[in-house]
C-alpha positions, 0 to 999 in steps of 0.5 A: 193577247197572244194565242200564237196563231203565227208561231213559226210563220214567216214573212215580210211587211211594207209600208210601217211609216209611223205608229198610226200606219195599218202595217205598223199595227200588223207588225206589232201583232205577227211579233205577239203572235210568233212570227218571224218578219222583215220590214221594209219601205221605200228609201224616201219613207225610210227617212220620213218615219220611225221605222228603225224604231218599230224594227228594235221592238220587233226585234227584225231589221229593216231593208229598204227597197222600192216596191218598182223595182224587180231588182229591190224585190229581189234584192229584198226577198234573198237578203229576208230569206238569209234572215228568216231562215226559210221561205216566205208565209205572209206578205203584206202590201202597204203601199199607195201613194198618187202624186196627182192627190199630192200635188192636188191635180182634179180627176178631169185635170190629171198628169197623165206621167203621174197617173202612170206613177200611181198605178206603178207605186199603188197596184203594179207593185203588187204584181212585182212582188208576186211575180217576183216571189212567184219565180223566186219559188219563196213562198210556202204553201198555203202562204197569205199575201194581202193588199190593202184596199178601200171601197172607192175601186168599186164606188166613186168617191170624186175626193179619191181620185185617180187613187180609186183606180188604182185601188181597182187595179190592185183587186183585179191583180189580187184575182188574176194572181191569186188563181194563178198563185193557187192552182201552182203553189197553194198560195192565196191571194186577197185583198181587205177594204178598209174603213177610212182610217186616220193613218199619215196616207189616209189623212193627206186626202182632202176631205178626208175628216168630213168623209170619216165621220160620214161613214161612221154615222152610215156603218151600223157597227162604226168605222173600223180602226187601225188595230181592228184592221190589223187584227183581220189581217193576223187572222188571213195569214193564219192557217184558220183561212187556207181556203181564202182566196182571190176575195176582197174583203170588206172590213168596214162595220157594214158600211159597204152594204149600207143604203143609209143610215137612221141617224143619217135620215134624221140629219136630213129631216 
């Protein structure tokens, strides 16, 4: 159901591989509810997903850029701007990849030239394109970035691995920057913690269905889904949460203040 909370609003959305992707989501319901945006992912993801598919229905294009690099930011943020016709209101970093997880290296094992891969693919990036917005003056006041995180950068989870540093990282980033974006510009700055979700990324985690149905019996309102995720996300780039910032919010039906759960005991008796 449209309300128009985005009408007029504007913005770019990474990370749309396929229709289980939280961005892919997102990109359907900004389109619902009037907003403007351009997609774009890595070329490799480009060539992976159905993203030119998504872009038709949404009626936007695509432009491929790598989140590392400064110049592909830029590049990206000047042609989105001629196509937008204007500054920016909402940016969402999808982004997270660890070859480590990929190529099932232990956490007591890593490659260390890959670690720095992660932190570069999964949490630098998020600096990159702040501060490359950030000096590009293309953000709106009042405009919303957000990142997507998960519960691990704050609890061990041994399957997550060096992903639950990073995940760290970019929380931390998503402080440091939002105050700076917000004392200058009015920009906020967040991140949200996913339940665990089914999406390609999500699932390529060893583990990853075991740990799904753990933490479905553990929250009291259940594993929140992909689309309920992207719901929260239209919400934090409407004007209903200006003052939000430098948050990392948990949307996970209760699981991240949840010591254990009845039907968790009972398993146990």
């Amino acid at each position: 159901m449209s309300n128009n909370l985005l009408a007029g609003k504007k913005g770019i959305i990474t990370g749309a591989l396929d229709e289980n992707s939280i961005a892919w989501k997102v990109a359907l319901k900004a389109k619902e509810q009037g907003a403007k945006f351009v997609l774009t992912n890595a070329p490799v993801a480009l060539r992976m997903g159905g993203i030119q598919e998504l872009a038709k229905e949404c009626n936007t294009e695509v432009i491929p850029a790598d989140a590392t690099s400064v110049d592909d930011i830029t590049k990206l943020y000047t042609e989105s701007k001629e196509i937008l016709g204007g500054n920016f209101d909402f940016l969402l970093h999808s982004i997270g990849m660890s070859p480590n997880v990929r190529k099932g290296k232990a956490y007591n094992d890593l490659n260390y030239d890959w670690l720095q891969k992660t932190y570069d693919i999964s949490a630098v990036s998020f600096h990159k394109m702040m501060q490359t917005a950030d000096k590009m003056d293309i953000m709106n006041e009042y405009g919303s970035i957000l990142g997507l995180s998960y519960i691990a950068a704050q609890r061990t989870y041994p399957f997550y691995n060096d992903m639950a540093d990073a995940k760290a990282l970019l929380e931390s980033i998503a402080r440091s920057y939002g105050y700076h974006f917000g004392k200058r510009k009015n920009v906020r700055v967040n991140t949200i913690s996913q339940s665990p979700t089914p999406t390609t990324a999500g699932s390529g985690i060893s583990g990853f269905e075991s740990f799904y149905n753990f933490a479905e019996k553990m929250s009291p309102l259940g594993n929140a889904t992909a689309e309920e995720c992207a719901d929260y996300i239209i919400m934090m780039f409407s004007d209903f949460t200006k003052k939000v910032t430098m948050q990392n919010l948990f949307h996970d039906g209760g699981y991240s203040f949840t010591g254990i759960s009845e039907e968790l005991i009972e398993e146990m008796k």
